[in-house]
C-alpha positions in Angstrom: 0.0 0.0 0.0 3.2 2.8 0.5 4.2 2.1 -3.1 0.6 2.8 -4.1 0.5 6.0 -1.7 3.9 7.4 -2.4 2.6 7.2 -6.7 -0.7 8.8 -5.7 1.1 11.7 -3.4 3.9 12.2 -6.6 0.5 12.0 -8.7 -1.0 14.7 -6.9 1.8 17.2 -6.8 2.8 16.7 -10.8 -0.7 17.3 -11.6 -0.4 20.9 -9.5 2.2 21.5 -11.2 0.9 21.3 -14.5 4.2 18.9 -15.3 2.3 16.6 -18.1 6.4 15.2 -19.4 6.9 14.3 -15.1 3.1 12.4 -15.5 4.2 10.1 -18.0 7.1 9.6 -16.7 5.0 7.9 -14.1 3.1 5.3 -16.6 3.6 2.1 -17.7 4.4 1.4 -21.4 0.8 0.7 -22.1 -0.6 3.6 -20.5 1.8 6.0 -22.4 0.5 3.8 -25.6 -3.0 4.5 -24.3 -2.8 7.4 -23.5 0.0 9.7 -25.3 1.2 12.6 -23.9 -0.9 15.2 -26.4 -4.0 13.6 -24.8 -2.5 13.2 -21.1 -1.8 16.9 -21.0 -5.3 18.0 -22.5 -6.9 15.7 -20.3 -4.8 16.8 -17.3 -5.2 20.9 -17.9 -9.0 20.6 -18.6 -9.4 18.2 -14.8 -7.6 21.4 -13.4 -9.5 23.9 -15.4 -13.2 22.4 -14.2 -11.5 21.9 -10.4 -8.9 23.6 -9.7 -6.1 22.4 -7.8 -5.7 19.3 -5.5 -5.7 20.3 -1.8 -5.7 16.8 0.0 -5.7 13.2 -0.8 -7.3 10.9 1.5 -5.9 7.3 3.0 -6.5 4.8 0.5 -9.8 3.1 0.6 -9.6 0.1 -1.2 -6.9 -2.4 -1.2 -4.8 -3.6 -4.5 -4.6 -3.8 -7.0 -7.0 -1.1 -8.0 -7.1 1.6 -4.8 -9.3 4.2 -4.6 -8.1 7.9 -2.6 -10.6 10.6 -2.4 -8.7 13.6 -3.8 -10.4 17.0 -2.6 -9.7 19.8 -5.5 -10.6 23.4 -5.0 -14.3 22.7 -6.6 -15.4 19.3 -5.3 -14.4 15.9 -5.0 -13.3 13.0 -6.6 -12.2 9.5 -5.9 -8.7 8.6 -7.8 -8.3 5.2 -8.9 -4.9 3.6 -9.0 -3.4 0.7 -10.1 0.4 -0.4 -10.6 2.5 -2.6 -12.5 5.1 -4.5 -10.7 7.7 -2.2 -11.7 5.3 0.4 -10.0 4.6 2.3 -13.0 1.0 3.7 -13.4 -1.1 1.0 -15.4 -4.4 2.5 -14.4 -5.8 5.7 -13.7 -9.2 6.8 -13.3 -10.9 10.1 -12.1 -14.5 9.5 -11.4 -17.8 11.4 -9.3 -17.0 10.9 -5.2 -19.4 8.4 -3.7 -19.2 8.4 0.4 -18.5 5.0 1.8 -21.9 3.8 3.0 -21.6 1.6 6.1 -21.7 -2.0 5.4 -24.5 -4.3 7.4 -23.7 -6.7 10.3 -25.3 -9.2 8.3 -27.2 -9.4 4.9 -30.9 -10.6 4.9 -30.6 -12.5 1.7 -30.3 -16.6 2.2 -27.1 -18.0 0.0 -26.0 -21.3 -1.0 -22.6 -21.8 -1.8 -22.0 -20.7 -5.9 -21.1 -24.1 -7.1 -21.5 -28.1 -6.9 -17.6 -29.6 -6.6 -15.6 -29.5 -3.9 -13.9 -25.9 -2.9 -11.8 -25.2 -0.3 -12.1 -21.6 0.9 -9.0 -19.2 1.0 -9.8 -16.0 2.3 -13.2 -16.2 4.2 -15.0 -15.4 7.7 -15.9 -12.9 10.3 -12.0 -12.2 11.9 -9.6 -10.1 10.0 -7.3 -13.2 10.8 -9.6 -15.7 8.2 -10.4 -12.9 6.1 -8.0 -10.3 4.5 -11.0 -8.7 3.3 -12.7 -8.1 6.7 -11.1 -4.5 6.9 -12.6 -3.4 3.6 -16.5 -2.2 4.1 -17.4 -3.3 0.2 -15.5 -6.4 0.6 -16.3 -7.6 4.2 -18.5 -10.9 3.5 -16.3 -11.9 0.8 -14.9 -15.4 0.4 -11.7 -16.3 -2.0 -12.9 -20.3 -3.1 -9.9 -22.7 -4.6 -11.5 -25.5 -6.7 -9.4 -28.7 -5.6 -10.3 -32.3 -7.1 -10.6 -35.8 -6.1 -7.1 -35.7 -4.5 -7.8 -32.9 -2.6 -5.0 -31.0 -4.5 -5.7 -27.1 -6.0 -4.0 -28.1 -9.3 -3.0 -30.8 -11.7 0.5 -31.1 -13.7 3.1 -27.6 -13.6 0.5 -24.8 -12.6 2.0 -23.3 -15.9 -1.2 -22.9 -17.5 -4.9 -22.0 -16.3 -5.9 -25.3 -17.4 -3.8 -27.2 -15.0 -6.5 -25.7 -12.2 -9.3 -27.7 -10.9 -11.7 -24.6 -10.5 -10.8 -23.6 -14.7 -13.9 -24.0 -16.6 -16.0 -25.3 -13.8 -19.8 -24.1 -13.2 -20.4 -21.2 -11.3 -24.1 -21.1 -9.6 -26.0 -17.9 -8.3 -25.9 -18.0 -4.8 -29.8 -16.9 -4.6 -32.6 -15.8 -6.9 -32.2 -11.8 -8.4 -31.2 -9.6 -11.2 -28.2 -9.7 -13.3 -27.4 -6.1 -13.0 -24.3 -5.6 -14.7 -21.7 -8.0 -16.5 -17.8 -7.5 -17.2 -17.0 -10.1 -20.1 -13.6 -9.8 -22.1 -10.8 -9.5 -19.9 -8.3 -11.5 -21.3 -7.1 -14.3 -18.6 -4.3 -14.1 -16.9 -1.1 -16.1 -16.4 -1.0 -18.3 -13.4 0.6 -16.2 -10.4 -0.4 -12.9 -11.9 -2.8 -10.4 -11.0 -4.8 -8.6 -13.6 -3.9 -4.2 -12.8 -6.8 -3.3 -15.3 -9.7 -4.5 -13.7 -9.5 -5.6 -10.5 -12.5 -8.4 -10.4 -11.7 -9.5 -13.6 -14.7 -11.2 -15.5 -17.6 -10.9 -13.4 -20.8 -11.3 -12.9 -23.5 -9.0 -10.1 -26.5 -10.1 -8.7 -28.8 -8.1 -7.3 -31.1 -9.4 -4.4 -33.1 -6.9 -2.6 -31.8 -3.2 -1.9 -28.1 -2.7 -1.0 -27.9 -6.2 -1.3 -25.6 -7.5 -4.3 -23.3 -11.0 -4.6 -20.3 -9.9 -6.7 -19.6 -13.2 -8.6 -15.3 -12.1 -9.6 -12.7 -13.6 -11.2 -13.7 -15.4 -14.2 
């Protein structure tokens, strides 16, 4: 998380600045591809044009690999999204309309079943920070990580090398209760064993509403 707050903080003062050469500096390969610096600087001068200088950035909100900051400008909010490349180099950035943490329920009303039929172990998952990295994180605080594992009770079969050699690749995936497909994210291209995907931080995914503020993120496909 300091890498990620020490990039934001540089972020911040460049942008102040007005340094758009010190910006790009700052991205990966693929975002200077993306986005070259004729359009960073436009981009950049017309944020500070509409509001003004940054005057704070808050703690980080979300944990990797895509962390969210509220930044407060001279004319409003906005929460800064930030992801990194192992080399630490800015592979995604996105300015987007503040929206105030709401606080999450002690527990959901909705009935689930577990979102599959085979046999899962579960990674991450529980009530304690100590079973569940996620616990600290209100958006993320019932969330389980699931490892598919077969007859043998192993996670994998031959060199891990591929996606393939996974029990859980290709398996079903089951809605956990009855509701509304509310929004889908199809197209992200898989990754290599041991990675982590910087773009988009739940990958493939599927959400499921199932009453109000009650949603099952179904991530990682």
């Amino acid at each position: 998380m300091d890498h990620y707050t020490r990039a934001a903080s540089r972020l911040v003062e460049l942008i102040n600045a007005a340094d758009y050469p010190g910006i790009e500096a700052l991205f990966s390969k693929e975002m200077v591809a993306a986005l070259p610096l004729d359009k960073s600087s436009a981009f950049f001068k017309d944020l500070k044009q509409q509001y003004g200088q940054i005057q704070k950035l808050d703690p980080a909100r979300t944990p990797p690999p895509a962390v969210i900051f509220t930044a407060h400008f001279e004319r409003g909010l906005l929460d800064l999204q930030l992801s990194l490349n192992p080399q630490e180099k800015i592979a995604g950035l996105y300015f987007k309309p503040h929206t105030s943490g709401k606080p999450a329920p002690e527990k959901h009303r909705t009935v689930l079943l577990l979102p599959f039929s085979d046999k899962w172990l579960v990674f991450w998952g529980g009530d304690t920070s100590e079973q569940n990295y996620h616990h600290g994180v209100p958006n993320q605080k019932f969330a389980f990580d699931l490892i598919g594992v077969g007859a043998d009770g192993k996670t994998r079969r031959g060199e891990e090398s591929k996606n393939e050699d996974y029990y859980a690749f290709g398996r079903e995936v089951l809605a956990p209760a009855d509701g509304t497909v509310i929004e889908v994210i199809d197209g992200v291209r898989d990754n290599t064993p041991g990675s982590m995907n910087s773009y988009s931080a739940v990958g493939n995914c599927v959400l499921l509403q199932h009453r109000e503020d009650e949603v099952s993120v179904l991530a990682h496909f």
